[in-house]
DSSP file (Angstrom, degrees, kcal/mol; ACC not computed):
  #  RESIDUE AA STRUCTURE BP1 BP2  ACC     N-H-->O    O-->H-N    N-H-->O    O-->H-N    TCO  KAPPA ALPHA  PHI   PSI    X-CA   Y-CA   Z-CA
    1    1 A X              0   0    0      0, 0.0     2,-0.3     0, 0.0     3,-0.0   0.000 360.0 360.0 360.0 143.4    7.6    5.4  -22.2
    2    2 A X     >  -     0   0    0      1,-0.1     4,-3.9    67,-0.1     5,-0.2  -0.627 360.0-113.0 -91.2 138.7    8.8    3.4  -25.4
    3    3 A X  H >> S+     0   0    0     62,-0.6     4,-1.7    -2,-0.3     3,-0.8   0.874 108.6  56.5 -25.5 -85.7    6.5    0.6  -26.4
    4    4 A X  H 3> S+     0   0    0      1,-0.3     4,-2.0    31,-0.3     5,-0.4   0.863 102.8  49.7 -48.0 -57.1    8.8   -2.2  -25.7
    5    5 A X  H 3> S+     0   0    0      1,-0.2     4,-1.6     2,-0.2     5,-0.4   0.952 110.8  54.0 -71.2 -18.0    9.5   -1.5  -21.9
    6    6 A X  H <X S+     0   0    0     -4,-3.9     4,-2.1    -3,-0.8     5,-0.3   0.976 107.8  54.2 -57.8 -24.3    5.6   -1.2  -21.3
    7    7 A X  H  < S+     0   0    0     -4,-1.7     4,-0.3     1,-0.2    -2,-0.2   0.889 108.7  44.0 -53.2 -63.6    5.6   -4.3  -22.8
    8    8 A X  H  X S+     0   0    0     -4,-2.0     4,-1.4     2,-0.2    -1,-0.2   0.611 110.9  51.1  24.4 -76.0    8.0   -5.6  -20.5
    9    9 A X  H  < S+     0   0    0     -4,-1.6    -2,-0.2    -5,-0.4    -1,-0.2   0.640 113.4  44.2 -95.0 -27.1    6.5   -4.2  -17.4
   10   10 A X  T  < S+     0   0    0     -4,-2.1    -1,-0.2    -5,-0.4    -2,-0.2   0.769 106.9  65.2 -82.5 -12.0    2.7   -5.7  -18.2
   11   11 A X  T >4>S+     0   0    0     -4,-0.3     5,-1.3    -5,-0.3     3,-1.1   0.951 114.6  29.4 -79.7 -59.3    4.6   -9.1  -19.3
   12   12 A X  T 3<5S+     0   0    0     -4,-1.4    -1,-0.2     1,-0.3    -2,-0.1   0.019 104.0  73.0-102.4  19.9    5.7   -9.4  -15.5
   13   13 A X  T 3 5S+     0   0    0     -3,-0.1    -1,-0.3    -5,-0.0    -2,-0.2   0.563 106.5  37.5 -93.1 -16.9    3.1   -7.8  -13.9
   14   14 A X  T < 5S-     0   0    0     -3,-1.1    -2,-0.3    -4,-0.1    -3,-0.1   0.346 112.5-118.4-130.5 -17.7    0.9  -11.0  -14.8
   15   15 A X  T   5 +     0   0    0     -4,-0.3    -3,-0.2     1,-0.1     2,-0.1   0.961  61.6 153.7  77.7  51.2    3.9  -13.0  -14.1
   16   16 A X      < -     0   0    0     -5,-1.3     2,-0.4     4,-0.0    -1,-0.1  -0.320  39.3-137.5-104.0 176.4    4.1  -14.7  -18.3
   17   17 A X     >  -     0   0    0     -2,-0.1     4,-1.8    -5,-0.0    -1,-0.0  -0.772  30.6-100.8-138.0 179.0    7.1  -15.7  -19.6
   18   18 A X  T  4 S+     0   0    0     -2,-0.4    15,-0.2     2,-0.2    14,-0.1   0.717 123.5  52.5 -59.2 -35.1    7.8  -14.6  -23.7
   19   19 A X  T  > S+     0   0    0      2,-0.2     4,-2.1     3,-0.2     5,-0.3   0.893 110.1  48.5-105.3 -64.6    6.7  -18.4  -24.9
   20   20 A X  H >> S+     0   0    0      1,-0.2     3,-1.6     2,-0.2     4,-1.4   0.994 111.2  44.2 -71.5 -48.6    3.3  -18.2  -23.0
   21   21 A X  H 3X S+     0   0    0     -4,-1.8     4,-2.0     1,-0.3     6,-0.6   0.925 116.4  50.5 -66.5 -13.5    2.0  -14.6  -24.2
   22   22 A X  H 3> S+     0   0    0      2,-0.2     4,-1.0     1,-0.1    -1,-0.3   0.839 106.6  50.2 -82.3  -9.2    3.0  -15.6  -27.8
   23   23 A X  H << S+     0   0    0     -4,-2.1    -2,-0.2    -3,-1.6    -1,-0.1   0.648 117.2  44.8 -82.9  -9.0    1.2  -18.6  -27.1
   24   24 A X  H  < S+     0   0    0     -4,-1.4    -2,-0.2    -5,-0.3    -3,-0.1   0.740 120.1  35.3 -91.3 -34.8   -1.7  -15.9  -26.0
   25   25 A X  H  < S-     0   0    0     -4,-2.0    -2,-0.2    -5,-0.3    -3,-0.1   0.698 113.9-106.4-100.0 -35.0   -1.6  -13.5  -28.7
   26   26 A X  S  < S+     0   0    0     -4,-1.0     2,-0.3    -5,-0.4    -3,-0.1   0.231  74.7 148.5 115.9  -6.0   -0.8  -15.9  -31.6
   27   27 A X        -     0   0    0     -6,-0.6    -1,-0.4    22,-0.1    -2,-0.2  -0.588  51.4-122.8 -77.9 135.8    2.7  -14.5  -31.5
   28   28 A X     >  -     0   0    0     -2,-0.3     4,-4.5     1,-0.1     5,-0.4  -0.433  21.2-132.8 -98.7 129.5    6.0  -16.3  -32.3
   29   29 A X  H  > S+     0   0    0      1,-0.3     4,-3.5     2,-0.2     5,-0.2   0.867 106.4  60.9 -34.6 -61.2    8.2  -16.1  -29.6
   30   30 A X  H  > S+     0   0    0      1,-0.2     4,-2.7     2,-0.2     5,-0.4   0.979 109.0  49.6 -39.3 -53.2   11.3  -15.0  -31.7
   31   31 A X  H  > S+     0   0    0      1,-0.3     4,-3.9     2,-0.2     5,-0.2   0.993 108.7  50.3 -56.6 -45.4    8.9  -11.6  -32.6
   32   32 A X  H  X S+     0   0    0     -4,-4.5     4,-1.9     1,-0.2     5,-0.3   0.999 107.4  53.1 -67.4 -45.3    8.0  -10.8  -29.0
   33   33 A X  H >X S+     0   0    0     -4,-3.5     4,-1.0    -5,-0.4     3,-0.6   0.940 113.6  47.5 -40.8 -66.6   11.8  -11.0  -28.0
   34   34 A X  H >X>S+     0   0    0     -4,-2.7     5,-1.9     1,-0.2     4,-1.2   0.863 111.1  47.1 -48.0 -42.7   12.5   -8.4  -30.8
   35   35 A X  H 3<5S+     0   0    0     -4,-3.9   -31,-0.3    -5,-0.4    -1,-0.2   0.940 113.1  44.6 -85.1 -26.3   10.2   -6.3  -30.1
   36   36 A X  H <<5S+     0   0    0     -4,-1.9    -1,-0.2    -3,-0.6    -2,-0.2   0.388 111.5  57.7 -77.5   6.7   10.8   -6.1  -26.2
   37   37 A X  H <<5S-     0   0    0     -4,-1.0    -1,-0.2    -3,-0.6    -2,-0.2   0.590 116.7-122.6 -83.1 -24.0   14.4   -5.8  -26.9
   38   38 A X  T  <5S+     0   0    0     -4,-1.2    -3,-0.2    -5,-0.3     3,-0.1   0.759  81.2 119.7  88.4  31.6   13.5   -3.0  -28.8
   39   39 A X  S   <S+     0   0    0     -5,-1.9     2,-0.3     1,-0.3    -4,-0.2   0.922  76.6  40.5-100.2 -56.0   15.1   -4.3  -32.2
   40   40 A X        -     0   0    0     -6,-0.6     2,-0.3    -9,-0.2    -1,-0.3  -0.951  69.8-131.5-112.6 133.1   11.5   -4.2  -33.9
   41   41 A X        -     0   0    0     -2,-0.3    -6,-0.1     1,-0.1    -7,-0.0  -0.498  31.4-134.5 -48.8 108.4    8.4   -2.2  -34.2
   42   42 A X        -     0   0    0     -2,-0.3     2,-0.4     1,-0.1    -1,-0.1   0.099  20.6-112.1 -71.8-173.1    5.3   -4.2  -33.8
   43   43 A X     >  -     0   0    0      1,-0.0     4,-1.7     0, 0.0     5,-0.4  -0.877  26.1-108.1-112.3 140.8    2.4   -3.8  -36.0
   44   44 A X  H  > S+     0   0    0     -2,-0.4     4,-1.3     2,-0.2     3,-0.3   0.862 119.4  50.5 -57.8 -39.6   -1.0   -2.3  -35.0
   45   45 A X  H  > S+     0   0    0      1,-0.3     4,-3.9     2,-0.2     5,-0.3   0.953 110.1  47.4 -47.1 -63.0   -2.5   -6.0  -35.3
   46   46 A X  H  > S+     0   0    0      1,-0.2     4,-1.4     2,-0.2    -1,-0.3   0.861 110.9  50.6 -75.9 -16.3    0.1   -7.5  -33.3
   47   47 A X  H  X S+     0   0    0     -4,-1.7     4,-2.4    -3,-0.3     5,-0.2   0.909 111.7  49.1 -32.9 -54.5   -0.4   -4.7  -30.6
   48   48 A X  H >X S+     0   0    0     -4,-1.3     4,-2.0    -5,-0.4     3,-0.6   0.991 114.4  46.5 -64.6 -69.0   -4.4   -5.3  -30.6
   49   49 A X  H 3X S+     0   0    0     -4,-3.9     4,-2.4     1,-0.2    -1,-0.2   0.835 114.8  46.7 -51.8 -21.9   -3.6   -9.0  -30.2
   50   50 A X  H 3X S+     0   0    0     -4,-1.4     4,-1.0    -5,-0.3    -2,-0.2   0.759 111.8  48.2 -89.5 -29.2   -0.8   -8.3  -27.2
   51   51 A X  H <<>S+     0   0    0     -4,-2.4     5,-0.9    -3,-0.6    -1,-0.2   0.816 115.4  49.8 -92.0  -8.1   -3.0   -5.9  -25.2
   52   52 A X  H ><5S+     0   0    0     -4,-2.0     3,-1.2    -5,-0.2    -2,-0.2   0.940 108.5  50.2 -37.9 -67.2   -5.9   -8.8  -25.7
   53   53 A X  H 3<5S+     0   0    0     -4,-2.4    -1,-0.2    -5,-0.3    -2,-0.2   0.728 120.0  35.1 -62.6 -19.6   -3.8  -11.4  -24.5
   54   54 A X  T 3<5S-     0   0    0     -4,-1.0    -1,-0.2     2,-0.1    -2,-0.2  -0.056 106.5-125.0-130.3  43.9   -2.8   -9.3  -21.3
   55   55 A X  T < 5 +     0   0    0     -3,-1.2    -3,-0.2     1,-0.2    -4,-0.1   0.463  38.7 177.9  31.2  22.0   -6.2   -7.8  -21.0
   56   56 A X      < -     0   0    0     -5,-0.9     3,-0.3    -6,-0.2    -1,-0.2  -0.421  16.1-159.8 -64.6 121.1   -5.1   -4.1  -21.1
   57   57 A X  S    S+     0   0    0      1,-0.2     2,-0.8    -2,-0.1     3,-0.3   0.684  86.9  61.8 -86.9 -23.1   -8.7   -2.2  -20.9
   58   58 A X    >>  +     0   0    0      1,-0.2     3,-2.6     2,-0.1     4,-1.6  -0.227  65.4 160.6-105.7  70.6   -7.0    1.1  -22.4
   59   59 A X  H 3> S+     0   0    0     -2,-0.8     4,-0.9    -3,-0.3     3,-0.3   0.862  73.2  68.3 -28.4 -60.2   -5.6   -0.4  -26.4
   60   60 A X  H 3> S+     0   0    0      1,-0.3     4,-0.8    -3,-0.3    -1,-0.3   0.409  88.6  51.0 -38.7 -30.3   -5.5    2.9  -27.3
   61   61 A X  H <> S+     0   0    0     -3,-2.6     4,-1.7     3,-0.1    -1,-0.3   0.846 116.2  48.5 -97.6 -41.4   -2.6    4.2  -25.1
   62   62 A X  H  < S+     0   0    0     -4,-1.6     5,-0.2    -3,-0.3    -2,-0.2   0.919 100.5  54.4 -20.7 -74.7   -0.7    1.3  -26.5
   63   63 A X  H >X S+     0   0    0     -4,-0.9     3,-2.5     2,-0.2     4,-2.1   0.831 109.5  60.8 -42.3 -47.3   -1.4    1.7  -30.1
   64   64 A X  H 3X S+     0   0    0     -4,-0.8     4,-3.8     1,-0.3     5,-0.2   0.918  96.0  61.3 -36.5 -61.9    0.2    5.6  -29.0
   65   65 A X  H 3< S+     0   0    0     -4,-1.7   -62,-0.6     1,-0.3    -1,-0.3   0.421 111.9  30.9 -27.4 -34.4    3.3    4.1  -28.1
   66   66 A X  H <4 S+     0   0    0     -3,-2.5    -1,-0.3     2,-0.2    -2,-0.2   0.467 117.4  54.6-126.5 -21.1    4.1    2.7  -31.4
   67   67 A X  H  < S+     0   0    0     -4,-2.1    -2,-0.2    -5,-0.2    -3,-0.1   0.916 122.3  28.8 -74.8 -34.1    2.5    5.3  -33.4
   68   68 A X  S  < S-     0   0    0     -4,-3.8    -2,-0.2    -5,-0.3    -1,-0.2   0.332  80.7-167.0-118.4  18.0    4.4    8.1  -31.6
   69   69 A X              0   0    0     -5,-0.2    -3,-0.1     1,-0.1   -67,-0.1   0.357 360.0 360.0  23.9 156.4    7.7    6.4  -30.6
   70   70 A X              0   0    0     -5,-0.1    -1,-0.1     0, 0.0   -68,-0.1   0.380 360.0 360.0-110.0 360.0    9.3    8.9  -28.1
């Protein structure tokens, strides 16, 4: 699964809107749109801060995502 739709699918699993988990992670709204559009490739930081904000216990399968694009 590509980064952005997990992103996606944990986003509305907690029921967050774009504005409040950038407001969670430290992230600018515009960036989280790109990157769950799939326009841009997050950064390992801003990964670590997005699975923070949406308490995801396993970082590490995240981190995969973006490291190993499918």
């Amino acid at each position: 699964m590509a980064f952005h739709i997990k992103l996606k699918e944990l986003r509305q699993q907690q029921n967050l809107t774009l504005r409040k988990l950038g407001e969670k992670a430290g992230v600018s709204y515009s960036i989280l749109n790109s990157i769950e559009n799939g326009r841009i490739t997050p950064s390992e930081d801003v990964v670590i801060a997005l699975s923070i904000a949406l308490k995801v216990a396993d970082r590490e399968e995240l981190l995969a995502l973006v490291r190993n694009p499918s």
